[in-house]
N, C-alpha and C positions, 0 to 999 in steps of 0.2 A: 712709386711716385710717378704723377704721370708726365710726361715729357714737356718741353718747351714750344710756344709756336714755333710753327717754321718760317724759315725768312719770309720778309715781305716780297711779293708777286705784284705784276702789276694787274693779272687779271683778279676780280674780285672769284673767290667761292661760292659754289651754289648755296642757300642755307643749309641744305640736310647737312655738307661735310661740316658746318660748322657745328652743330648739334650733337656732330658725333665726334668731333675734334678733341682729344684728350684732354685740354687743359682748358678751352671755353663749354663744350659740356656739360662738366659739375657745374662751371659757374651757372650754367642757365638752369639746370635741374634745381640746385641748394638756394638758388633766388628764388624761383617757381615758389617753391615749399614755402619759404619763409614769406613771400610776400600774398601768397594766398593764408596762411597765417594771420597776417598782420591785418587783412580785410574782413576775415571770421571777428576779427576782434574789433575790428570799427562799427562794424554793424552791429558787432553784442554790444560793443559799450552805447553807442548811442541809442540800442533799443531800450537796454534794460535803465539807462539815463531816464531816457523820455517817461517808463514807464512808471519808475519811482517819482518823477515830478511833475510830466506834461508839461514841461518848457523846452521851447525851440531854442532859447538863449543860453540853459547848462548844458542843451547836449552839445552848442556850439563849443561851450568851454572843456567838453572834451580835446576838441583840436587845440584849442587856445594850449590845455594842459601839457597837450603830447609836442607840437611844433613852438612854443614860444621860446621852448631856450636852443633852436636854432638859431636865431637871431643873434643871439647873444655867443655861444658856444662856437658854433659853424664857424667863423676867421680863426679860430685859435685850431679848431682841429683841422683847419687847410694848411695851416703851417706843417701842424703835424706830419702830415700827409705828406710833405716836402722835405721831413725829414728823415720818417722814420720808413721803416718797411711796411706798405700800404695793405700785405696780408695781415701781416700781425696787427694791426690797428686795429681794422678789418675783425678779426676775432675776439680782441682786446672787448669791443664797442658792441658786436651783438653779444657778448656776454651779460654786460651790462642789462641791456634791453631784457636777454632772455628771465634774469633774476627777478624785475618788478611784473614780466607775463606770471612769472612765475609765483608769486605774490599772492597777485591777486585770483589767481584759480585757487591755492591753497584756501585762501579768504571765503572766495562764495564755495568752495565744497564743502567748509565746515560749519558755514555759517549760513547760506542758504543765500540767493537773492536777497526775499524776503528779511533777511534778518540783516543786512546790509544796515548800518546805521546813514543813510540817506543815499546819497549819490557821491560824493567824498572819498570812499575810497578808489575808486574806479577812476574820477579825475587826477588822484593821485599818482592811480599805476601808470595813465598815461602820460602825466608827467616823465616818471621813473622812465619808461620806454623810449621817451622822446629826447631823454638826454643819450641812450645808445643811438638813436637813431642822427642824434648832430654828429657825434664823433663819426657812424659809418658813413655820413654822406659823402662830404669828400675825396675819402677814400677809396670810396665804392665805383664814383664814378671816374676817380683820377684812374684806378687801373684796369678799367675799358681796354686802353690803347694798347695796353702790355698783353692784352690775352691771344689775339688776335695780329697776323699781318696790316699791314698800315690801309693795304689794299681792299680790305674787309669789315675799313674801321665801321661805316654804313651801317651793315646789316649787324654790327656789335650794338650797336647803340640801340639799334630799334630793336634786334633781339631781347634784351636787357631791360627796355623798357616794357616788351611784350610780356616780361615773368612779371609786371607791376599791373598790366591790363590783364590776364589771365588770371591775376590772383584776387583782379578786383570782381571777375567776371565767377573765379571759381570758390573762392571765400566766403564773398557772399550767398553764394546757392546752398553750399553745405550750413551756412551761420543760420539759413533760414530754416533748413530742413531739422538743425540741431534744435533752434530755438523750439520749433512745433512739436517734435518728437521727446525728445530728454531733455529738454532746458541749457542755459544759461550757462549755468554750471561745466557740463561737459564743451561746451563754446572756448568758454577760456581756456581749461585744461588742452584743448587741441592745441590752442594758439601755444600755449606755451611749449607743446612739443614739436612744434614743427621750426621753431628756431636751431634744433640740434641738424636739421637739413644744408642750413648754411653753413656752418658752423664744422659740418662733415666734410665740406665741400670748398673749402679754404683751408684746411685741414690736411690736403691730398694736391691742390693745385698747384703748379710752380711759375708763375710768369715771367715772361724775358724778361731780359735786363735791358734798362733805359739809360739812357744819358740826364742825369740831372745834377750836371756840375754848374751850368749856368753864371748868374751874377756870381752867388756865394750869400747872398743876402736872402735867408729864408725867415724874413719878420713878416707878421702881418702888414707893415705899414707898408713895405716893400711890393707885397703884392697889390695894393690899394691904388699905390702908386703906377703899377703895370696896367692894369686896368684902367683908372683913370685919363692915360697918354693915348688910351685907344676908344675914339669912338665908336666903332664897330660894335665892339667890346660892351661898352655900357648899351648899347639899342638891344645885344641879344639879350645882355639880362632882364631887360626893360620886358622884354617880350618874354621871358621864360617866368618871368613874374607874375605877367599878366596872364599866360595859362594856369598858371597856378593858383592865382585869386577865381581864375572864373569858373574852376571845378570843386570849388568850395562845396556847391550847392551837392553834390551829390552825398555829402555827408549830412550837412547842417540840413538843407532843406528838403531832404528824402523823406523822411518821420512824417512830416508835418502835412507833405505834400500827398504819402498815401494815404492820410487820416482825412485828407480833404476829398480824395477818388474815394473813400468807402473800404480802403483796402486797410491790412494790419499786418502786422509784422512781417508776415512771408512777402508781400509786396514792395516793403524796404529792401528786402536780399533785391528778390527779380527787377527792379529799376538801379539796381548797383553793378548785378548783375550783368542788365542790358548793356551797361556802359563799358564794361570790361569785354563784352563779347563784340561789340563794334571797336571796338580798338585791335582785337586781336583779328578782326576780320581784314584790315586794312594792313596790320603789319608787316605780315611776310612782301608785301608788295611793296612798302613804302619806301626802300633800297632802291629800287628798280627807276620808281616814281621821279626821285630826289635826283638820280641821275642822270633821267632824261628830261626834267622839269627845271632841276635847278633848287638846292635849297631853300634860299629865300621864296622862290615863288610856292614852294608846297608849302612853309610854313604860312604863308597870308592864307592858303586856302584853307588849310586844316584852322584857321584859326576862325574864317568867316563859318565853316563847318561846325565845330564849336561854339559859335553866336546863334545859329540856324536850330542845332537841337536845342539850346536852351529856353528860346524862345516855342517852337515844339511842347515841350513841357511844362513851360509855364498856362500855356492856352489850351492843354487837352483838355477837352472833358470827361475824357474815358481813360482808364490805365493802359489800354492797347497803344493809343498813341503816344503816353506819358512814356513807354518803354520804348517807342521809335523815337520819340527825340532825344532820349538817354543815350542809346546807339550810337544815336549821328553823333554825340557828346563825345561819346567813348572815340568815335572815328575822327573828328577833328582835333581831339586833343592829341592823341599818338600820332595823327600826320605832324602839327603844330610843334608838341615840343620835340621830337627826335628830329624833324630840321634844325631847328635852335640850335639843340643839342650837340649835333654834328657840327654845323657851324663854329661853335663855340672850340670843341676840342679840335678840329682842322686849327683854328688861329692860334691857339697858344703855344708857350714854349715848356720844354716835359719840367723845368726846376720852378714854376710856377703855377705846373699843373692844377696842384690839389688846394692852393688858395682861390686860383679861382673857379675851381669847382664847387669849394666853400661858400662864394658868393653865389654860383648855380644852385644850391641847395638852399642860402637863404633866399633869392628870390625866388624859387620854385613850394618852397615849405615853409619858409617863415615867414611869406606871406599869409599862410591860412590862419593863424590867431587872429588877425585883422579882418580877415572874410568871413571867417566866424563869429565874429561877433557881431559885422554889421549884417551877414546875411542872418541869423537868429532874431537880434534886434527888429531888424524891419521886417521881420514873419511875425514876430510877435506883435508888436507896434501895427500891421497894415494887413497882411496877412499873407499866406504863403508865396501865393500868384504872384503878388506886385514885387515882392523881395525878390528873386529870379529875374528884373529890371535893373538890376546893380549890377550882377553876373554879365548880363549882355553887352552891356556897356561896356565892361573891364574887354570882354572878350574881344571886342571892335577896335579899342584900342591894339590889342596882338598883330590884329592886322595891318591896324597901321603903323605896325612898327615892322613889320616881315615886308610891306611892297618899303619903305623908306631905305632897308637893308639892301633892293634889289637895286643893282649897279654899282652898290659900294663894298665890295667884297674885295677890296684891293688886299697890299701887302698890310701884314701884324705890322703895328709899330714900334718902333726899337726900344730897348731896355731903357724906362726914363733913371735919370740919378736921383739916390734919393740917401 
């Protein structure tokens, strides 16, 4: 079994010891896996979507399928998350997930693409997937804090988030090179093996113990209530939200946008790709960034960085530059939300943790059924270019909610009654 952190330090760790630290590690290796997984499968679902219909509006309702019952699920499993032991949830929830990956590879190896009775089952699986993926959210991010010295929590975060930009970066490259070479077929089958990666890897971890005695009051209205008393509070979510709607387009408007550069299929990975490789370019350093910049201030830049590549891609004429403004996408999105992020877990208290990580997951995820549809819609409706005009906009708002954040970083607000 591997060990416990060791106490919290005040000096932070270089990244490598955290990498190799027994018990954050697996975590980052068993994410890696599974969320480069989960990006082999974005990209096949919305190619093989696209290529059974040529609509930019069902493959958005991929996302709708996979993120919609976040919104609805995510408060109830923050509760959870404040109740119960956050690894076994944590297992309990990519179970789930790995069953419907698992589904639907069964599905196209015996029935082919081709023989797929439309696009239906694959929105289904996402469906099925994206009900694991409410229950792990919470969880996922509530036990950040526990892996890791308090001193470390930084480069926890953006670590963590880096196995999400790496996987968008390394998922898609192999989804593409799978699609070109043996199909479809063996895409999902991947996807569904690589959830046994997390699953190993929580399986073996043990994280400190935390203090979550707190109120005593672990309801959802309770935590709504916590939140609510704090403004701080609602502006990070405001702005973790609005990274989240504005990277919508790297799913919904990818398809549509290489059909418009002349490119196919393998061009969807490499502009997912790009996005994944500029995030992970910026990571190891964003620790460093945050603390000699200041939170809030690197979240308004990563976020105006975010508006800068979308606008990039909306205007290339050529795929060279469509995959430079992907980059910059990739780069201001991981500056943007891992300040938020950190922001958010520095304020709160550990017995309220996982509720409002709950809300961090729906405005981070269950925003995108709403981004997907209107960024699909108006690709379809106007056409690729001008849809990526909604994205820029959400994105601009980030930043005005990250300089609004700069000065009011006081004290959390106290336990309201409820």
């Amino acid at each position: 079994m591997a060990d416990s952190p060791a106490p919290d330090a005040a000096t932070p760790r270089p990244v490598r010891a955290l990498l190799t630290d027994p018990t954050f590690g697996p975590w980052f290796l068993g994410n890696l896996a599974s969320n480069s997984g989960n990006w082999l499968y974005n990209v096949t679902a919305a190619v093989v979507v696209f290529n059974l219909t040529g609509s930019a509006l069902l493959v958005g309702l991929v996302s709708v399928a996979q993120f919609a019952s976040l919104a609805v699920l995510s408060p109830w499993a923050g509760a959870l998350a404040d109740r119960l032991d956050r690894r076994l949830l944590l297992l309990a929830s990519q179970s789930v997930a790995a069953a419907s990956a698992t589904a639907i590879a069964v599905a196209v190896v015996v029935l082919g693409v081709d023989g797929l009775p439309g696009a239906w089952p694959v929105i289904a699986a996402s469906g099925g997937i994206g009900v694991g993926v409410a229950f792990a959210g919470p969880a996922l991010n509530a036990l950040v804090p526990a892996l890791v010295p308090d001193a470390d929590l930084e480069d926890a975060v953006a670590l963590t988030s880096l196995t999400f930009n790496i996987g968008r970066a390394l998922g898609p490259a192999v989804g593409g090179v799978l699609l070109a070479t043996v199909g479809a077929e063996v895409a999902f089958v991947a996807n569904a093996v690589s959830f046994l990666a997390l699953i190993g890897a929580l399986a073996v971890i043990r994280p400190r113990e935390v203090d979550r005695s707190g109120s005593g009051d672990r309801s959802v209205r309770a935590g709504l209530a916590y939140v609510r008393a704090d403004g701080v509070l609602v502006l990070l979510l405001v702005g973790v939200g609005a990274v989240g709607f504005a990277t919508d387009p790297i799913n919904t408007l990818a398809p549509p946008l290489a059909a418009a550069l002349g490119g196919g299929d393998g061009l969807v990975a490499f502009l997912v790709s790009a996005f994944g490789l500029g995030a992970a370019a910026v990571a190891l350093l964003a620790g460093r960034a945050q603390r000699r910049a200041g939170l809030a201030t690197v979240a308004t830049g990563g976020s105006l960085l975010l508006a800068c590549g979308l606008a990039l891609a909306a205007l290339a004429p050529v795929a060279a530059l469509a995959l430079v403004g992907f980059a910059a996408m990739g780069a201001g999105f991981l500056l943007a939300l891992t300040s938020l992020t950190a922001l958010l877990q520095r304020r709160v208290r550990e017995d309220v943790r996982g509720r409002v990580m709950a809300l961090w997951t729906v405005a981070f995820l269950g925003t995108r059924p709403l981004a997907a549809l209107v960024d699909g819609a108006a690709a379809d409706a106007f056409g690729v270019r001008p849809a990526f005009g909604i994205a820029i906009a959400v994105a601009l708002l980030g930043a005005a909610v990250g300089r609004a954040l700069q000065g009011r970083m006081g004290a959390p607000a106290p336990a309201p009654r409820v």
